[in-house]
N, C-alpha and C positions, 0 to 999 in steps of 0.2 A: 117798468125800468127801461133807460132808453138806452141798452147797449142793445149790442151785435154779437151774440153767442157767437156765431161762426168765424166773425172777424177776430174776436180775442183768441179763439183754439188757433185760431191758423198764423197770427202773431206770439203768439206763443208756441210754433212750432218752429218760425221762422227764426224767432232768436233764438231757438235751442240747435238750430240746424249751423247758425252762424258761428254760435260756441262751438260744437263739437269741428267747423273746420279751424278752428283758431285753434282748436286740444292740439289737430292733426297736424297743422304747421308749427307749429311752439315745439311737437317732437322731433318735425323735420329737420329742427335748427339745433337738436338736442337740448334745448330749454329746461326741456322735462324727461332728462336721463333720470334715473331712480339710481338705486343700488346704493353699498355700502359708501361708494366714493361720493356721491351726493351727500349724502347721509354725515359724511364728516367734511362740509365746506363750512359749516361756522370753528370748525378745530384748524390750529397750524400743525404743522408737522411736528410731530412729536407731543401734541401736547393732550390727545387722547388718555385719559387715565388721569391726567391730574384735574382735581375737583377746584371748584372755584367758589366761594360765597364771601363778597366784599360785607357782608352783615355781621358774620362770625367773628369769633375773639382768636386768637393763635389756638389755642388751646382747644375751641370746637372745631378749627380745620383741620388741624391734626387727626383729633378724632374722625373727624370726616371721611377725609384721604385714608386712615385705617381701615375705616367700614369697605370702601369702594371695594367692587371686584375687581377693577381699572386695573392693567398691566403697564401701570408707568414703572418706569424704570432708572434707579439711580442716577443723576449724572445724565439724563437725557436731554440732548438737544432740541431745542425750541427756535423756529426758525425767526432768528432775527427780524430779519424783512419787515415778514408777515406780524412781528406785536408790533414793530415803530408806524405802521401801514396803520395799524388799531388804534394807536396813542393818538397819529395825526385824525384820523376820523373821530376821535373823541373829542378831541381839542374842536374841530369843526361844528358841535352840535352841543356844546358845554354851556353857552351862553343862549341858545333857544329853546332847550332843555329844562334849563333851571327856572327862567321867564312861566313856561309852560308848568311845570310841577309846583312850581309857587301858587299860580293863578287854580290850578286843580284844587288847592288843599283849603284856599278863599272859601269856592263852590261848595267844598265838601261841607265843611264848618256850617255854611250858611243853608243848606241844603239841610242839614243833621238838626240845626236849632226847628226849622220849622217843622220838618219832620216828626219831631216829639213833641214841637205845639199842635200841630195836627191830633195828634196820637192821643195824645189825653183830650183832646178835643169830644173826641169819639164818647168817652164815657163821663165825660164831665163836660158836657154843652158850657154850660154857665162860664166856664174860664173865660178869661180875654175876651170881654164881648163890646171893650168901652170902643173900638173902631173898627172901621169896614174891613180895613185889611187887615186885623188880626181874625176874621171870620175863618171859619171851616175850608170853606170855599176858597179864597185865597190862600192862605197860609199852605193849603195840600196841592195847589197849583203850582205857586209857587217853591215848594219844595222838591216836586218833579222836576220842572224846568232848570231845575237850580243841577239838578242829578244829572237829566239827561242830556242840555247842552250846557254845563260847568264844568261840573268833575270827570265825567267819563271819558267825554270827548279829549278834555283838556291831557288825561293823565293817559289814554291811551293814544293821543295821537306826540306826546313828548316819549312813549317807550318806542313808536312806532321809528320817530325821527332819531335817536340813538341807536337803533337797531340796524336800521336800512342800511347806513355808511360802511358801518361794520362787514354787513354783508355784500356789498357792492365792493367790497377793499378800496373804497375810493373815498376822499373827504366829502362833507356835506356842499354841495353847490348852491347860490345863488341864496343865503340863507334868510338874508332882507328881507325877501318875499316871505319866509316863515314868519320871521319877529312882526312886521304888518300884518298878513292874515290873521296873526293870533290876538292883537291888538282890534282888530277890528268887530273881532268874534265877540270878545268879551267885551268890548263897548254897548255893541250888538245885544248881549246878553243882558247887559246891565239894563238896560233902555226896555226891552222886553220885561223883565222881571217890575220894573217900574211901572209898568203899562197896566200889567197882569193887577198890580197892589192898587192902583187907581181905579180899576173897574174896567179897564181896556184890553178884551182878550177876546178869539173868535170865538170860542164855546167849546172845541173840539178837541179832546183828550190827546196830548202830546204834541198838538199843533197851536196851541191857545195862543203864543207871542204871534201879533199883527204880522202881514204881510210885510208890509215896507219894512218891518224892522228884522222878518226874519231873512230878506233878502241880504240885509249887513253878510247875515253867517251865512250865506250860501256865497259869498264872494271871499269873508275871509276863509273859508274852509275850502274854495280853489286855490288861493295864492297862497298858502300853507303847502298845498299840492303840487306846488311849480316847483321847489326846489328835490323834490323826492323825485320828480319826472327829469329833473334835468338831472338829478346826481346818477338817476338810473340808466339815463342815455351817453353816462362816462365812465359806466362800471368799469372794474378792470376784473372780471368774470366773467368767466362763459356761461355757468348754469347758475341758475337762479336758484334757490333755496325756497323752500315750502311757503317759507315766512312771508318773504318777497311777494309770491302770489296771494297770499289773504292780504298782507297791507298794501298791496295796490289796488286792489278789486276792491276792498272797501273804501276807498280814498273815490274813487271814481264812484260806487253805487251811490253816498249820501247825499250828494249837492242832486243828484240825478231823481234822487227820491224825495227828498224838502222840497225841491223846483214842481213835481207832478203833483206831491199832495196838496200845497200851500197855490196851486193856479185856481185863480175863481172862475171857473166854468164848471164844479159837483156841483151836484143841488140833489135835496131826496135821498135817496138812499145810494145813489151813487156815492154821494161826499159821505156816506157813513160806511161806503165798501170802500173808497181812497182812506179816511181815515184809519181803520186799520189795516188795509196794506200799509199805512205807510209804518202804525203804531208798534207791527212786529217785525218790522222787514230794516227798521230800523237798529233795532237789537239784536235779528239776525243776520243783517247783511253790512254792519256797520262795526259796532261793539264787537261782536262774537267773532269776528275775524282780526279784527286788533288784537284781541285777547288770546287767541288760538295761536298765532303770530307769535306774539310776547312769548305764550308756554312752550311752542318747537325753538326756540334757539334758548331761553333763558334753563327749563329743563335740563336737556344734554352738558350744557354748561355747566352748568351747579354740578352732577354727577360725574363729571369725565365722563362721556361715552355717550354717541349717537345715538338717535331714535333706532329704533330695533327695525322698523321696515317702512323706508322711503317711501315705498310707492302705497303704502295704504295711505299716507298723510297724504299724499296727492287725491287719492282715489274720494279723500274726508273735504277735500277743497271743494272739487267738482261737483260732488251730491250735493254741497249743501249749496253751490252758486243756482243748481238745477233745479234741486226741489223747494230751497224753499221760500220764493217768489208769492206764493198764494194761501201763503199758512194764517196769513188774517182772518182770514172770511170765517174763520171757526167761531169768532167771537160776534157773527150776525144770527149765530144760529135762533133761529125764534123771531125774527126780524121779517120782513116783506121782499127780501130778498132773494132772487133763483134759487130753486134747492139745488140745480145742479154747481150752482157760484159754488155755496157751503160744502157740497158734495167734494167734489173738487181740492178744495182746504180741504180737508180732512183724510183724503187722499193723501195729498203732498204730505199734510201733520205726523202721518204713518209712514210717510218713506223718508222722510227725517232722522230715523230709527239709524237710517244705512248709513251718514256721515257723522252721526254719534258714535255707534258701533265703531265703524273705522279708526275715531279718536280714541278712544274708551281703550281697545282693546291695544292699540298703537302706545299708550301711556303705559297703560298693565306690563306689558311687555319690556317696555324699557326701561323700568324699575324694577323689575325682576330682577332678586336680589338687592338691591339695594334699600330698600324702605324704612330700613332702619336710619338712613343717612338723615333723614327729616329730624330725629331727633337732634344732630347735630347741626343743621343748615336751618338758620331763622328765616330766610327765604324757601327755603324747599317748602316749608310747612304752609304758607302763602299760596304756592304755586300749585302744588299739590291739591290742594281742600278747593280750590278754585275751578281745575280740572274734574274731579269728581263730581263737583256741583254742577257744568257743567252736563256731566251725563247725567245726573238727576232731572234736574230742569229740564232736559231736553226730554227722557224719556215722559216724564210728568206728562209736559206739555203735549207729546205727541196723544196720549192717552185721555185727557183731559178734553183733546177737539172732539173726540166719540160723543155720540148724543148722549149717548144712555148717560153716559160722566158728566158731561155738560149740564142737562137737565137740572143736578144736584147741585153743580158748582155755579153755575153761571150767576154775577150777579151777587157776589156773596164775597166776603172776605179772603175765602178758597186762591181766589184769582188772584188776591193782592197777593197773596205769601208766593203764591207761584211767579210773579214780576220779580218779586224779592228774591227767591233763590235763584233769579237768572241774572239781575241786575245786579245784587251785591254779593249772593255767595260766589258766583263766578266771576265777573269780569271783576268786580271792585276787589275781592281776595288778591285775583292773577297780578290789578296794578298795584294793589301792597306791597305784595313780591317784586315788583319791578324795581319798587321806589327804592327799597331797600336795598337790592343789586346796582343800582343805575348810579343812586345820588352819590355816593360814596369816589365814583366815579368821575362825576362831576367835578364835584368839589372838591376831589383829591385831601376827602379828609374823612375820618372814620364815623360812624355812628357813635358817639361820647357814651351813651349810656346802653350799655346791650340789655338792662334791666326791663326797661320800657320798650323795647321788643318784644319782650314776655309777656306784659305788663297789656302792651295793645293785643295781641294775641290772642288771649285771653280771655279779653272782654266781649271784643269783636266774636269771637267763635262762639262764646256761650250764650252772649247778648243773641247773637242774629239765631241759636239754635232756639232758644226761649219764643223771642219773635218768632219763628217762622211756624214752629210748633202750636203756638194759639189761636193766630189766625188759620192754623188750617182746620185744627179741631171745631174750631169756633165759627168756619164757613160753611163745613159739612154739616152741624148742628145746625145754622142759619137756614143753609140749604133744604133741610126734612124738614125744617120747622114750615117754609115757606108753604110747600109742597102737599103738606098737612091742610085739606079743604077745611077740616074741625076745629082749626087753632084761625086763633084772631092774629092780622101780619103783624100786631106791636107783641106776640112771643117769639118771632124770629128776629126781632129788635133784646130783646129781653134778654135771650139767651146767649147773646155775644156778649154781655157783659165782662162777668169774669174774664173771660178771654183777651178783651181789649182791652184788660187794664195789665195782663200778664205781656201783654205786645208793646202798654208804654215800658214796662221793667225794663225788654228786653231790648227797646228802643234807646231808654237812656244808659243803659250800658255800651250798647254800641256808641253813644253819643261820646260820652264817657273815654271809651277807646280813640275815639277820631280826635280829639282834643290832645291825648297823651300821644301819638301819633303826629297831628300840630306842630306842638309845641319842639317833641322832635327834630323834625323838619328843621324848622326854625333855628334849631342848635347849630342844626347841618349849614342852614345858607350862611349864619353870619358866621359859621369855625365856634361857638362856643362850648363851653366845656371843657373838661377834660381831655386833654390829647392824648390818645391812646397809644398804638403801639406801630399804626400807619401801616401793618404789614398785607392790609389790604391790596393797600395802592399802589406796586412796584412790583413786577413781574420775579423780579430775582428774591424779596423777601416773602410771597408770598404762598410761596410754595412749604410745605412742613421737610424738615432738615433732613439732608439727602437725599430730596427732591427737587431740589433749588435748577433750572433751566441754563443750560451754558447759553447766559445772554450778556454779552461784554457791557451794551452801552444802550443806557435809557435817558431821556432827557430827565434830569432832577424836577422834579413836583410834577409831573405828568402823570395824570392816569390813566394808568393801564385796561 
């Protein structure tokens, strides 16, 4: 193998030596003051204790605000200023927003049908077999790419852009450049996904759409970037909020890691150590901070009441920018490549643990007491089930780089469920909850049917528990079965059966979900339905009675 052990250790001390002075100057400037007053910059004044879910009926927010231990207080002042500051930053990001959540929900649908053509694929070969691209092979390609730059991208980088402004208290700048990058992205994608169904893809797992085309989304996915850099260079704040730091460190890591993995100079086992650098660094360093982002301000918001301790959400940023850089190489294990490369991963995959922890225990905390509230917040239940997953996934994965673990799982259906609790019970859960917070928002018009938020709910959580439960049962079977010198490998084919046909079930109920979810949507962009009661959408009504914020003057149909 033709690296430089010494050159990579000492480049990789070099950039951790270069972080740790940026940590050190970022405090100089106070950037990164911690404390309770950090801790409450996505709240105005006075508005701590009252609970917020534009999802809810009157009638669940009430209940809500009942639950809270929040100490709002009758008749409490809400500083003016600071929601017209919020309405104008809505208004700014309303039309690139809804562009981007529309185009998400394309991905997701299109992603979801192959997905369960896939899936039955598995145990019934014979399906679909009259053209090339309904094969195995394409249709599972293309349902990834369709996930991992469609829907993820799409729906975390539109919670990213309504969230930022918010917290900068400044409107959206230069927004053009969003509406073009994102246009471009999904041209990009489209052109890709076509490549991919002709027979046109490099080979390599997460990286298959061609060069030239995936250079489109490394350019739209910068100029999406411009107006977040330029709205942050007019903040009108002094400290930056938790949030701020995962979605701009991920904004900057992806184009920075597409650009390294997708240059033709790997070859050999290099280009299979670049391919998964890039295959989990992606999820970690891209997704997973968008979505962490989204759950510290959407969280505290829903509940009335700040993250319980500032400076571990900082402490959860930094470990994970730190460690986990090199958590790929776990999936060479068995490969031709350095044991100390694999050593190394596995390493990092264990110290992964410590910006879990810091999340994990950072959420615990700020729900304390309140948990019952999810019963009431059709977003909390979103947001919630998201973060947990989160810590699962992570712990999983940290566990799963060990050899001894690896040995079993490697290579086995194991792994898929474990993509799956990272890719859709985490982040896809976090941007359900978003949608549902954000669109309302938007569009300055209520969710018509609260039923079908039960309804996708439902499906979604039972469906992906089904799914994820078979493939894992059914990889660890695969797994001994392999392992077994005395069995012939068509019983470790054999014995996935059952299992893979309980993973279409589980498949098409979630599919099922995303459809009624859809169609939702849909309700939302064009106003149809039933007009509810609006009391989402207006800071003075949407408060439960003698809660209501002395706020004189809102602009009429503005969302708040």
């Amino acid at each position: 193998m033709n690296m430089n052990a010494l050159g990579m250790l000492l480049s990789a001390f070099v950039i951790a030596i270069l972080g740790l002075m940026f940590f050190i100057w970022s405090n100089g400037r106070s950037l990164l003051t911690g404390g309770e007053e950090a801790a409450s910059e996505i709240f105005s004044a006075g508005e701590v204790g009252l609970v917020e879910d534009p999802a809810g009926t009157p009638a669940s927010r009430t209940r809500l605000q009942s639950s809270s231990t929040g100490h709002a207080q009758v008749g409490q002042h809400v500083d003016e200023a600071d929601i017209l500051a919020r309405i104008e930053s809505d208004k700014s990001t309303s039309l690139i927003v809804l562009i981007m959540m529309t185009a998400a929900v394309f991905w997701l649908l299109l992603a979801s049908t192959f997905g369960l053509i896939s899936s039955i694929k598995l145990h019934q070969p014979d399906w679909l077999t009259g053209s090339m691209w309904l094969g195995f092979g394409v249709t599972r390609t293309i349902h990834l790419n369709a996930v991992a730059y469609g829907w993820a991208p799409m729906a975390c980088l539109s919670s990213c852009i309504w969230i930022l402004p918010r917290l900068l208290k400044t409107p959206l700048r230069s927004g053009r450049w969003a509406i073009l990058g994102g246009a471009i992205w999904n041209i990009s994608l489209l052109a890709g996904l076509i490549a991919i169904a002709t027979g046109y893809n490099s080979g390599l797992e997460w990286l298959e759409i061609p060069l030239p085309i995936a250079t489109g989304m490394v350019v739209g996915g910068a100029m999406v970037g411009i107006p977040l850099l330029d709205t942050l260079g007019h903040r009108r704040t002094r400290h930056l909020y938790v949030s701020v730091w995962y979605m701009s460190a991920a904004l900057f890591w992806f184009p920075v890691l597409l650009i390294v993995a997708k240059m033709p100079v790997h070859v050999g086992i290099e280009q299979a150590t670049a391919n998964w650098w890039f295959g989990h660094n992606v999820l970690g360093l891209f997704y997973t901070p968008l979505s962490l982002a989204t759950i510290y301000y959407l969280l505290p918001k829903i509940i009335g009441r700040p993250i319980e301790n500032y400076n571990l959400s900082l402490l959860g940023f930094w470990t994970l920018a730190f460690f986990y850089g090199q958590v790929g190489g776990h999936h060479l294990e068995g490969s031709p490549a350095p044991a100390w490369l694999i050593t190394l991963s596995i390493v990092q995959s264990m110290m992964m643990i410590i910006p879990v922890a810091a999340f994990t225990i950072n959420q615990h905390m700020t729900m304390r007491g309140h948990f019952r509230m999810w019963v009431h917040s059709p977003t909390l239940r979103f947001i919630l089930i998201g973060g947990m997953m989160y810590t699962l996934s992570s712990l999983q994965g940290s566990f799963e780089a060990l050899r001894s673990i690896n040995t079993v799982t490697h290579f086995t259906h194991f792994t898929v469920a474990h993509a799956h609790l990272g890719l859709y019970g985490f982040v896809t859960m976090v941007m359900f909850g978003a949608f549902y917070f954000i669109l309302p928002r938007v569009r300055g018009w209520e969710w018509p049917y609260p039923w079908a938020i039960q309804l996708h709910f439902w499906l979604v959580v039972l469906g992906f528990g089904l799914y994820f439960t078979a493939l894992t049962i059914g990889g660890v079977l695969q797994g001994l079965a392999m392992l077994d010198a005395s069995k012939p490998f068509i019983d470790s084919v054999t014995v996935t059966r059952p299992w893979l046909i309980g993973r279409s079930i589980g498949g098409g109920m979630m599919t099922l979900g995303h459809v009624v979810f859809a169609v939702h949507v849909l309700a939302m962009v064009f106003k149809l339905g039933p007009k509810r009661h609006t009391q989402a959408l207006f800071w003075r009504d949407a408060m439960p009675p003698g809660l209501a914020p002395n706020l004189a003057t809102q602009p009429e149909g503005a969302a708040s």
